[in-house]
N, C-alpha and C positions, 0 to 999 in steps of 0.2 A: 509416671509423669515425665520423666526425662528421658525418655523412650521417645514420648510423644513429640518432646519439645524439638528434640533430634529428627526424628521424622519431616515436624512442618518446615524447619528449616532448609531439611534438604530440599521439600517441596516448593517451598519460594524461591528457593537457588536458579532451580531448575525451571522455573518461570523465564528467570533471566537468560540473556545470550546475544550475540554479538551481530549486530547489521552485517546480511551479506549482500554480493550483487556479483552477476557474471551478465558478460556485456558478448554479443557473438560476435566471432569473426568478422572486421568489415563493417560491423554496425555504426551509424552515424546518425546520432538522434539530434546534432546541433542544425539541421536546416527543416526537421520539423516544425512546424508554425501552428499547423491544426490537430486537435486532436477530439475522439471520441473513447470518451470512458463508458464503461459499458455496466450499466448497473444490473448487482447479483439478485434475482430474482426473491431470495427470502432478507433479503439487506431493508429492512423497516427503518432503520436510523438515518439512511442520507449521508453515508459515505460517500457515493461517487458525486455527489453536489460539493462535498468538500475536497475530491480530486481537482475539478470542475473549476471551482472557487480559487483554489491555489493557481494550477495551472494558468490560469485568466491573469492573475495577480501579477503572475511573472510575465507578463507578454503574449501568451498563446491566446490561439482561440479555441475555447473548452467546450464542447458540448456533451450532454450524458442521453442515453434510452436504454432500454432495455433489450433492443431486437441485438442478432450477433454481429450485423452489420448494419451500417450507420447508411441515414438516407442521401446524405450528399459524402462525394468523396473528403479523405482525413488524410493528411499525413502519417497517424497512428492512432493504433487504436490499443486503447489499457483496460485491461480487465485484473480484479482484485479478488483477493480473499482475507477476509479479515475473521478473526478471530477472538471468540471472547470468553471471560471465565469469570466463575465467582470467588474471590477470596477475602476474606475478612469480613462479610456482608456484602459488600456490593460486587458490582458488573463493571471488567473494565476489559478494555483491548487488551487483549495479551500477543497479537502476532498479526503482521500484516504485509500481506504478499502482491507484489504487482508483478505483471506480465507489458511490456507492450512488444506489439506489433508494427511490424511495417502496414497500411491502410492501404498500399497499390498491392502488394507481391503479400503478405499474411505471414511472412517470416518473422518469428521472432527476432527482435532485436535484441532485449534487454531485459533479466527478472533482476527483481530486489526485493529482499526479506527486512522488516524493522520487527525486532522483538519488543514486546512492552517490559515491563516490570511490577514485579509484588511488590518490591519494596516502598512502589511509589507508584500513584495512578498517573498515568501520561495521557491527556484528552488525546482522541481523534485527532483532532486538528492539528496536533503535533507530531503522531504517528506516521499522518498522511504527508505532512511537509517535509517528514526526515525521510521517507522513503523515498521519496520524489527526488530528493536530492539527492538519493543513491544512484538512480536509474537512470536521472538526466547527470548524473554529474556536477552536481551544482554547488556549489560554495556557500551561495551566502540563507 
């Protein structure tokens, strides 16, 4: 039994981990205005409506599809992976990776990683807000 108990613990631990984000050389995501999230083809939940959502909230103009590029030109374009796992009964986010791009040149600009947590379930919509604020930079 305390084998076990040592075990899950490490297993939760290891759930957990630290937002990261590397930004390239030169990149400049502060005169972006438009952007296209690109939604992942087995994504059933409406994650990139809630990139979309946020994005919109703060001032840009969000739009989401699925094709790899977007029908009118974007300032950028975000593509995601989100991540999910079962622990304690349910289904939550446990990891969520954004990509964007430059929308004229296809250069990345910017990836950011938000890890979720066992310890505590973090909706979506909170996942999606902190990474966004990694990638754009954002404070508030």
């Amino acid at each position: 039994m305390r084998l076990w108990l040592i075990a899950a613990t490490i297993w939760m631990l290891a759930g957990c981990g630290t937002p990261s984000v590397t930004h390239s050389p030169g990149a400049d995501l502060s005169q972006a205005r438009t952007f296209y999230v690109q939604k992942l083809p087995a994504d059933q939940r409406g994650i990139e409506k809630q990139f979309a959502r946020q994005l919109n909230e703060w001032g840009y103009q969000a739009t989401t599809g699925t094709e790899a590029k977007p029908a009118t030109p974007v300032d950028a374009v975000l593509k995601y992976e989100d991540r999910w796992r079962w622990f304690g009964g349910r289904l939550f986010m446990w990891r969520l990776n954004v990509q964007i791009f430059d929308g004229h040149t296809t250069a990345l600009l910017t990836s950011a990683e938000q890890p979720g947590s066992t310890a505590e379930s973090v909706p979506p919509e909170e996942m999606v807000k902190a990474v966004l604020q990694l990638a754009l930079k954002r404070t508030d």
